[in-house]
N, C-alpha and C positions, 0 to 999 in steps of 0.2 A: 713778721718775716714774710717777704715777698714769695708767693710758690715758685721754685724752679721744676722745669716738668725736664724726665730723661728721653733724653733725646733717642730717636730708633737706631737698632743695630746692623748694621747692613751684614748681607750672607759674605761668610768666609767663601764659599765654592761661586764665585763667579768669574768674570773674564779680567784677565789682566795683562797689559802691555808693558812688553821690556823693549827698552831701548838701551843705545849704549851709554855709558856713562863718560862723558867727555873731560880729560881734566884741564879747563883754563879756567876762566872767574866768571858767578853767576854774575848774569845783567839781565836789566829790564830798562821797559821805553813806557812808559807811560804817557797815554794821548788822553784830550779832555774830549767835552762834544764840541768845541771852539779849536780843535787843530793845533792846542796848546799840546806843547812836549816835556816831558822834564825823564831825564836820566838818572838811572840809578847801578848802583852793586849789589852786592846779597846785603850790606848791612847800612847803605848810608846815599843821598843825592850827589851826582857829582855832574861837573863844567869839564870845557876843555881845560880852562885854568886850577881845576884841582880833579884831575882824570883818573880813570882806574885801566894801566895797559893803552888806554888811546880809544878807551869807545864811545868818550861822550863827543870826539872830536871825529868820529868815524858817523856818530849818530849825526851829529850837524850836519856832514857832506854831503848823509845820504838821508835827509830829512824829509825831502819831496817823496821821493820812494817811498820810506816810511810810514809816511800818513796813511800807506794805502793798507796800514795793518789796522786803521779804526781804533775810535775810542774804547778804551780798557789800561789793561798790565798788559803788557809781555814779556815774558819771563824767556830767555834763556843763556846760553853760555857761548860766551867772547873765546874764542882759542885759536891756536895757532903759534906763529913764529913770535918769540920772548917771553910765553906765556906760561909757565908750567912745563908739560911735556914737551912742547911745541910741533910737534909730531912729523917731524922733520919738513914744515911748512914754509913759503918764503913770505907768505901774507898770517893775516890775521881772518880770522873768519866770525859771523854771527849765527847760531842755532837757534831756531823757536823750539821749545819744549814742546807744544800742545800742539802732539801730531793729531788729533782729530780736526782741529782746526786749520792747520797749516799743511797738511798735504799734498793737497792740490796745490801742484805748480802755478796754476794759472789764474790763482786770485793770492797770492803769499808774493809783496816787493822781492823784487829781480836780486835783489842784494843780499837779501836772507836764504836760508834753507833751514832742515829740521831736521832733529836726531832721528839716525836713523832708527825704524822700528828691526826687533829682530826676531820678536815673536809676539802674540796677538792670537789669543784665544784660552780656555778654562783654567784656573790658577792650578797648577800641576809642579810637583816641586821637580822631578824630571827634568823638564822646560827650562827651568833656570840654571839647571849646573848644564843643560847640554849646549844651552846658550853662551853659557860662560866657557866649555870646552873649547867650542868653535872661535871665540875669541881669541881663548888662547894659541891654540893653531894656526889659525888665519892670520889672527891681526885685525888691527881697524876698520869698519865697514866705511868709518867716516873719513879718515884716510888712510885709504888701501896701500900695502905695503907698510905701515907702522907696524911693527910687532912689538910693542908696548902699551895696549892699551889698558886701559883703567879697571873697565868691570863694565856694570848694567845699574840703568834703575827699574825699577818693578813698577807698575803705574797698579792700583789694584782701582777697579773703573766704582766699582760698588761704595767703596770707603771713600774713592777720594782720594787715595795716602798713594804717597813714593815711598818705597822705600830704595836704597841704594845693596848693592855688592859688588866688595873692589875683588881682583886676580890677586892682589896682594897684602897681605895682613888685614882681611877682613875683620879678623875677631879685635884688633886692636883700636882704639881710637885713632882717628887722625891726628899727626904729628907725634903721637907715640912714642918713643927710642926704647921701649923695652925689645 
């Protein structure tokens, strides 16, 4: 039998970023190092001719733009008007998740933006419902005036891991009806 070695534990007490939790469908763009594209969903590739909401055919439009996201994944969420919530939107919108990389305005295509951050600093459990309070009172940071938004995701920097928390039947699975 092959040795498998365990892998190191990262610290529970380190920094962790919440953002908001947007509800329309995950997307990513995948670029090669030859400026090749291929689109995807959370579970599958997709064309304009077999689309998820309209992004592979939004990705096409805005492809020139795009490239300037460089070879990788990118990962984030298609939302807007038809989409879910739609957060009383007349368009569709594209989020990058990985706000360390994408916050800077002025190297992120004109086309995209990034969830917004809503706190950012020691994993404090505090933090997360006082985060989630102001949601609920506020509304949307992502669009302002929604008073229906979703929740947070917790980015923990150390692990690696998202985790999510919705305003609404957190303890439930998604799709749920109990």
């Amino acid at each position: 039998m092959d040795f498998e070695g365990f892998g190191k534990i990262p610290r529970l007490s380190r920094e962790i970023v919440i953002t908001e939790k947007l509800d329309g469908t995950n997307a990513q763009i995948c670029i090669d190092d030859e400026g090749n594209m291929q689109v995807g969903s959370r579970k599958r590739w997709i064309t304009p001719g077999d689309d998820n909401y309209g992004f592979a055919r939004w990705v096409e439009e805005n492809a020139v733009e795009l490239l300037k996201l460089g070879p990788g994944r990118h990962f984030g969420e298609w939302w807007g008007k038809g989409i879910q919530r739609g957060y009383g939107l007349n368009e569709k919108r594209f989020r990058l998740f990985n706000v360390a990389k994408w916050s800077d305005d002025s190297v992120r295509p004109a086309c995209c933006s990034v969830v917004p951050v809503l706190y950012r600093g020691a994993l404090a459990e505090f933090a997360v419902y006082e985060v989630l309070d102001n949601l609920e009172d506020y509304g949307s940071v992502a669009a302002p005036g929604f008073m229906d938004p979703e929740g947070i995701i917790i980015y923990h920097t150390a692990g690696n891991l998202y985790f999510k928390k919705t305003l609404k039947n957190d303890d439930k699975p998604k799709g749920s009806k109990e």
